[in-house]
C-alpha positions as CSV (number, residue, x, y, z in Angstrom):
1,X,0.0,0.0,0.0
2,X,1.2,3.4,-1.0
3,X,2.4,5.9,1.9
4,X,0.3,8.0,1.3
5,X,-3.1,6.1,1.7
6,X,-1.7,4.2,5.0
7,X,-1.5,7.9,5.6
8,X,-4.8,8.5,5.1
9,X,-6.5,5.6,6.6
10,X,-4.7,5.9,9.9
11,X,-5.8,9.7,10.4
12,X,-9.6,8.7,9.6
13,X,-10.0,6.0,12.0
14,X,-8.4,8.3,14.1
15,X,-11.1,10.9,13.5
16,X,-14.0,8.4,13.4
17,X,-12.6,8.3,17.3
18,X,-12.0,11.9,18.1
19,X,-16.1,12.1,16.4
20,X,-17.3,9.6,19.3
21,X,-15.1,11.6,22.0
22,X,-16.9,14.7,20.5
23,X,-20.7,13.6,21.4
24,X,-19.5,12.1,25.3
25,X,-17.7,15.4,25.8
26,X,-20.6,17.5,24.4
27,X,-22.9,15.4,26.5
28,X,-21.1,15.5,29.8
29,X,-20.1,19.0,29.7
30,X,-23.7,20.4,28.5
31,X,-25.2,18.4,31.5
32,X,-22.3,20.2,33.8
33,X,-23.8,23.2,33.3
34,X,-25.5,24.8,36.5
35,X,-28.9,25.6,36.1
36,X,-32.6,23.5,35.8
37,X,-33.7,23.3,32.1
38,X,-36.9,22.8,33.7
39,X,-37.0,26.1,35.5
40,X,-35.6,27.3,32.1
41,X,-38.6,26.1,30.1
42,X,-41.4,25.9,31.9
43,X,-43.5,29.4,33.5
44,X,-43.5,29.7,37.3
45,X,-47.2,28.3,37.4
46,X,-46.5,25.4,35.7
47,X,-43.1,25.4,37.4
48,X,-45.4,24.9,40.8
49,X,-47.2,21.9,39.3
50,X,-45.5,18.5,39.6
51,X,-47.7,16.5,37.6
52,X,-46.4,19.0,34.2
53,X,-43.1,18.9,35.7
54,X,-42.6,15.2,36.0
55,X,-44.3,15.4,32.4
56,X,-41.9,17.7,31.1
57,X,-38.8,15.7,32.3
58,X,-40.1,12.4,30.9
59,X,-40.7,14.0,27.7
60,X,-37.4,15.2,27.3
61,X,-36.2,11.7,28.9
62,X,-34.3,14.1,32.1
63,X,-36.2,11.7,34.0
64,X,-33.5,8.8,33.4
65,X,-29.8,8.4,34.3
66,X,-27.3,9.8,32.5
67,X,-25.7,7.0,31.2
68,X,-29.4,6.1,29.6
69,X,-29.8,9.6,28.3
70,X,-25.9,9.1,26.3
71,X,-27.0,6.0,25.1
72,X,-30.4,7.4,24.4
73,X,-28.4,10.5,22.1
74,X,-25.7,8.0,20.4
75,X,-29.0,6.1,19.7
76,X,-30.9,9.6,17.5
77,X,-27.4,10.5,16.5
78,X,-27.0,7.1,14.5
79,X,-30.1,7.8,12.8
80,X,-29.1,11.3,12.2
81,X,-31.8,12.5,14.6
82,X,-30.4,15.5,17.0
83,X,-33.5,15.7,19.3
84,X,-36.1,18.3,19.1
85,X,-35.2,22.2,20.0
86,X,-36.9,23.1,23.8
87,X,-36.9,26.7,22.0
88,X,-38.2,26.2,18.2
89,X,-40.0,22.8,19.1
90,X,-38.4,21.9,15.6
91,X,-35.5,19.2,15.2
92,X,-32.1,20.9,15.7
93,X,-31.1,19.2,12.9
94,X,-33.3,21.3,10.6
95,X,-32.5,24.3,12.9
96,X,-28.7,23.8,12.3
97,X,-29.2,23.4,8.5
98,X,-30.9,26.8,8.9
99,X,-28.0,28.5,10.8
100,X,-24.5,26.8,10.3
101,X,-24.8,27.8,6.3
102,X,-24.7,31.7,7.1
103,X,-21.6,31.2,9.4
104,X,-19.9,29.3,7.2
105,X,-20.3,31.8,4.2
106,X,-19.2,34.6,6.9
107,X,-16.2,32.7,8.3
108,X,-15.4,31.3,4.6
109,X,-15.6,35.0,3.4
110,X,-13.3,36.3,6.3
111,X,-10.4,33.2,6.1
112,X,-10.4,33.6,2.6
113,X,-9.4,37.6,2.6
114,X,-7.0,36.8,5.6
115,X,-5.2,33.8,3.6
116,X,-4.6,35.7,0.8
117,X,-3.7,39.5,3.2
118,X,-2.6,37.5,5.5
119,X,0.0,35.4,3.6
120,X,1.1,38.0,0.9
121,X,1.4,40.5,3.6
122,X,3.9,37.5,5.5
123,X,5.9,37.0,2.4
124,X,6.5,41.2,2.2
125,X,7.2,41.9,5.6
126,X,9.7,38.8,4.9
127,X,11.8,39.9,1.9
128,X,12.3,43.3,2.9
129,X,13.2,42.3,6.3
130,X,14.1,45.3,9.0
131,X,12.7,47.7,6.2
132,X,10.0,50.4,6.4
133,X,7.4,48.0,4.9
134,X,8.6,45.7,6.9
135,X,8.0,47.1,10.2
136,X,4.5,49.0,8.8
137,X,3.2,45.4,8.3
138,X,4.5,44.1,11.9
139,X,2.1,47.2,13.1
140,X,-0.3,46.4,11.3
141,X,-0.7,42.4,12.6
142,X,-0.3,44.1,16.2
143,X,-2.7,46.0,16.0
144,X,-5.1,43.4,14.5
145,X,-4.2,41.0,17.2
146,X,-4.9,43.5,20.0
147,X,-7.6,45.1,19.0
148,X,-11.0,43.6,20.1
149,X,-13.1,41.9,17.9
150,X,-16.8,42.8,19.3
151,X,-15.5,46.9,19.7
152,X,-14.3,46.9,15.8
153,X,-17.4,45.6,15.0
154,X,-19.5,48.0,16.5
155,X,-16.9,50.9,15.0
156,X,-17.0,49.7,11.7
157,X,-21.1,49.6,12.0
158,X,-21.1,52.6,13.0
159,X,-18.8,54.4,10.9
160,X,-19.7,53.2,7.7
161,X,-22.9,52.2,7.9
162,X,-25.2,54.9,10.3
163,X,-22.8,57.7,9.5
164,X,-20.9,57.2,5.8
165,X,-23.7,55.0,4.1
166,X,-21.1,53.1,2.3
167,X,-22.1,49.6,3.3
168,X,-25.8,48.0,3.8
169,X,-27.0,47.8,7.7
170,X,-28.1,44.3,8.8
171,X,-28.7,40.6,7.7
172,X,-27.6,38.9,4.7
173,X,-29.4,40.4,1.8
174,X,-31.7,43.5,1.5
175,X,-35.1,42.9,2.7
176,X,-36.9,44.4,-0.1
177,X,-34.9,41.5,-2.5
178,X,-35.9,38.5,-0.5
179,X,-33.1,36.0,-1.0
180,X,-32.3,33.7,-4.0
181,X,-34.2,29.5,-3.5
182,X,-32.4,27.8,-0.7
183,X,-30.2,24.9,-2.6
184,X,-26.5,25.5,-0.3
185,X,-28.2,28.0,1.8
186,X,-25.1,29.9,1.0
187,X,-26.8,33.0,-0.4
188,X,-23.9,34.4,-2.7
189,X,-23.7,30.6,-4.5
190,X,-27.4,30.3,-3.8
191,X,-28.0,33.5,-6.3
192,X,-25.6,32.9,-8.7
193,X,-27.2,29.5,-9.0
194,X,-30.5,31.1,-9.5
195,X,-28.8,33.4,-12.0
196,X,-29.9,36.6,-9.5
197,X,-27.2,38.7,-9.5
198,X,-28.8,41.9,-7.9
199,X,-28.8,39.1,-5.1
200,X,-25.5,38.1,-5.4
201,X,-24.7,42.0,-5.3
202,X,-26.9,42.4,-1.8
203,X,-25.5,39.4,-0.5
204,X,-21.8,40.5,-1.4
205,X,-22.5,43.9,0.2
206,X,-23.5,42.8,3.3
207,X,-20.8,40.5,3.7
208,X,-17.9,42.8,3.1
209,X,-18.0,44.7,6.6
210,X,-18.6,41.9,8.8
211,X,-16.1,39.4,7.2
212,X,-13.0,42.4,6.7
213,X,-14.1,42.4,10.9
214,X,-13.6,39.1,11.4
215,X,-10.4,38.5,8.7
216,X,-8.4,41.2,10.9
217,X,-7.2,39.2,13.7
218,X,-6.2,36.3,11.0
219,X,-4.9,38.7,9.0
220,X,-2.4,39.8,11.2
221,X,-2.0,36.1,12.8
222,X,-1.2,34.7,9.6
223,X,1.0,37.9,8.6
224,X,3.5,37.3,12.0
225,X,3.8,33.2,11.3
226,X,4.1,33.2,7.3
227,X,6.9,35.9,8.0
228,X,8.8,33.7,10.7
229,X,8.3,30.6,8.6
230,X,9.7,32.1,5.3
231,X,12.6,33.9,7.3
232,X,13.6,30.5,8.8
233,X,13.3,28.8,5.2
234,X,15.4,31.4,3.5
235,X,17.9,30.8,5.4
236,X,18.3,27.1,4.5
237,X,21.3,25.7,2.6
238,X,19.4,24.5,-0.6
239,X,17.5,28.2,-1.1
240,X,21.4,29.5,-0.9
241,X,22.2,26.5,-3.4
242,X,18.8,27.9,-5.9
243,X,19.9,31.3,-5.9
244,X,23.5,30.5,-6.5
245,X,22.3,28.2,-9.9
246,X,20.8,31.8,-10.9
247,X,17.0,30.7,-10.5
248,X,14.8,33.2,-11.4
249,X,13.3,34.8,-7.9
250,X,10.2,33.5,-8.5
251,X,10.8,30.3,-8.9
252,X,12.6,30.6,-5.7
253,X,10.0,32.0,-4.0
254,X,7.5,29.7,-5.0
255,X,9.0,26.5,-5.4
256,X,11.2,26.9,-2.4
257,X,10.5,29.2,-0.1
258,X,6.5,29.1,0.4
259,X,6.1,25.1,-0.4
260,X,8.5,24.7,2.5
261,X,6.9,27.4,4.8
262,X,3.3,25.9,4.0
263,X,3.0,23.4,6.5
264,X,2.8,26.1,9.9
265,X,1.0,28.3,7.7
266,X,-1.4,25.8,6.9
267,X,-2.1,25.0,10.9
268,X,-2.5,28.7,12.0
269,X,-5.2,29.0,8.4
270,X,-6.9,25.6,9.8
271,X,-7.1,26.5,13.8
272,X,-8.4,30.1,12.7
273,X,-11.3,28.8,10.6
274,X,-12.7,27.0,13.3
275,X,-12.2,29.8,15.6
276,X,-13.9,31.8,13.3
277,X,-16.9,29.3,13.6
278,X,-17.6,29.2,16.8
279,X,-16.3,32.5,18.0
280,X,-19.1,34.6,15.8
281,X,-21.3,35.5,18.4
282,X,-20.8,39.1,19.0
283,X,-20.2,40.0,15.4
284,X,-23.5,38.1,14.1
285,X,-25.1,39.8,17.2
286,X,-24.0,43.3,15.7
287,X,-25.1,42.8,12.6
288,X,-28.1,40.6,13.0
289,X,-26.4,38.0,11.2
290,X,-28.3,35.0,11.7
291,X,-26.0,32.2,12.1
292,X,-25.3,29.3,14.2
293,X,-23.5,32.0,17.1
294,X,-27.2,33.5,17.4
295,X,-28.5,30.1,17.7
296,X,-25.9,28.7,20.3
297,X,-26.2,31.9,22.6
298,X,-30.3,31.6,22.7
299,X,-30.1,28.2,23.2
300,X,-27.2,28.6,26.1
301,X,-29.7,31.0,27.8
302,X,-33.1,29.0,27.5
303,X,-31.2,26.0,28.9
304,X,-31.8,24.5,25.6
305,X,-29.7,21.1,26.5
306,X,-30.4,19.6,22.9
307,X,-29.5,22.7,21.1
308,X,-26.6,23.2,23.0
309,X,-25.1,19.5,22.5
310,X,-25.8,20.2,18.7
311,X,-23.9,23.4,18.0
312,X,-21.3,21.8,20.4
313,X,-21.6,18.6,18.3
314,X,-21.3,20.3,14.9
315,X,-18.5,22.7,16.3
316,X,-16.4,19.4,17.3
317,X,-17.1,18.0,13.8
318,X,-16.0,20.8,12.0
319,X,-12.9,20.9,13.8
320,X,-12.1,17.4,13.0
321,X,-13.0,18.1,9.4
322,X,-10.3,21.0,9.7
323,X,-7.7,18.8,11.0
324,X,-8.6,16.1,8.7
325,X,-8.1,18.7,6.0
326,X,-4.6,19.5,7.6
327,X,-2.7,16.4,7.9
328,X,-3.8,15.2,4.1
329,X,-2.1,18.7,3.0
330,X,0.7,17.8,5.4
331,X,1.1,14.8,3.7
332,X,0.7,16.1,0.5
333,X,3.0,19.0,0.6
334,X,5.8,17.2,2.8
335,X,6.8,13.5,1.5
336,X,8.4,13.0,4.9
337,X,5.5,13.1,6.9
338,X,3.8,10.1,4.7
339,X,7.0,8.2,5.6
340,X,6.9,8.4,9.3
């Protein structure tokens, strides 16, 4: 068998494992929490009556041991069944296909812009080491490290939506447009596949301010780690040995230089998109962005223990996915780690 695919296999059944860790840590810390769902859900009248409390609890089957109620979710979650929302009365399954679409196009939006800032910005600040570029781009990813994600937000809505009028206010696509017929629920691909392109436009426009919000902090992330990891590779002996053959500079660069610094740029780009995911909650809050940060903070408040163990569930999953994603590129970009 090929390196490569032992590669492979090995780091699925490794995340087929990490998935089953997901749902008993989701389950045991969700039932951690301090509070009474009941309490939660129910009004103080009802609250007072223990015939509709004891009701209530062997609906939602609180009335059974722990251990029962995991075997109980493992049970729905084989048959794709996340139990029913305590706050929508809907599945959360068909709630989450509602929300997690909108973050993902935010969070897709913003680590897009910050791979490609982010990155090019690294590989500047890198070749014109100690210069003034150099140290205006080091500024730059300070200051978007340091600077609060929630407060920007509310700066940028302010500024260039209530007082320059540059940028449309809130949701995903202007109210008097509708949106395009739900196929990804991605509204940008949703419109372009329903060949709506004053959508697209809407949809574009009111994803500019709050993804360039959220690409800052990876932006300048990604800017201080592709600039360590291309200083470190150019000064290796075989970039010496390229330049001395008289290789062009951008086949140095390219061939060289940024396949070699990939693999640390690559896990900062992975960790942030999935920090992106489930950190979203102030910035969808600001501008009534409703995606699956909306949906986990309601359901965190209403004690909505099924809600809560899906977003938890689906922000585990993703992570995995990431990861997954990571060590195939790692394998693909670096022969050695196949070998090992």
């Amino acid at each position: 068998m090929p390196p490569l695919a032992r590669f492979l296999i090995r780091r699925v059944l490794l995340a087929v494992l990490m998935a089953w860790g997901i749902t008993l840590v989701t389950f045991v810390l969700t039932n951690l929490v301090p509070g009474d769902p009941v309490a939660a859900n129910l009004g103080q009248r009802a609250l007072g009556d223990p015939a509709i409390v004891a009701q209530w609890r062997a609906e939602h089957g609180l009335d059974k041991p722990l251990w029962q109620q995991y075997l109980l979710h493992l049970q729905g979650l084989v048959q794709g069944d996340l139990g029913t929302s305590q706050q929508s009365h809907r599945p959360v399954s068909q709630d989450l296909a509602e929300f997690v679409p909108a973050t993902l196009e935010l969070a897709g939006a913003a680590i897009l812009v910050s791979l490609v800032l982010g990155v090019a910005f690294g590989v500047i600040a890198a070749l014109r080491r100690d210069r003034l570029s150099d140290h205006a781009l080091r500024v730059l990813s300070l200051v978007g490290i340091s600077v609060p994600t929630f407060w920007l937000a509310l700066v940028a809505f302010y500024v260039f939506f209530y007082r320059l009028q540059i940028t449309p206010g809130s949701g995903r696509v202007d109210a008097a447009l509708g949106g395009a017929p739900a196929v990804t629920g991605l509204q940008t691909v949703d419109a372009l596949l329903a060949g709506r392109w004053d959508i697209f436009a809407s949809a574009v426009g009111h994803l500019i301010t709050p993804a360039l919000v959220l690409a800052l902090y990876t932006i300048g992330l990604l800017t201080r780690f592709t600039r360590s990891a291309v200083l470190e590779v150019l000064g290796q002996d075989y970039v010496r040995a390229a330049r001395a053959k008289g290789l062009p500079g951008r086949t140095i660069l390219f061939r060289y230089v940024l396949r070699s610094a990939l693999v640390p740029i690559i896990t900062v780009a992975g960790l942030a998109f999935g920090s992106l995911l489930s950190g979203t909650v102030l910035v969808e809050a600001i501008f009534a962005w409703p995606g699956i940060g909306q949906y986990a903070y309601k359901s965190a408040t209403t004690l909505d223990l099924p809600a809560v163990m899906g977003v938890g569930l689906v922000v585990g999953i993703v992570y995995l996915v990431i990861n997954l994603v990571v060590d195939v590129l790692y394998g693909v970009i670096d022969p050695r780690v196949r070998l090992q």
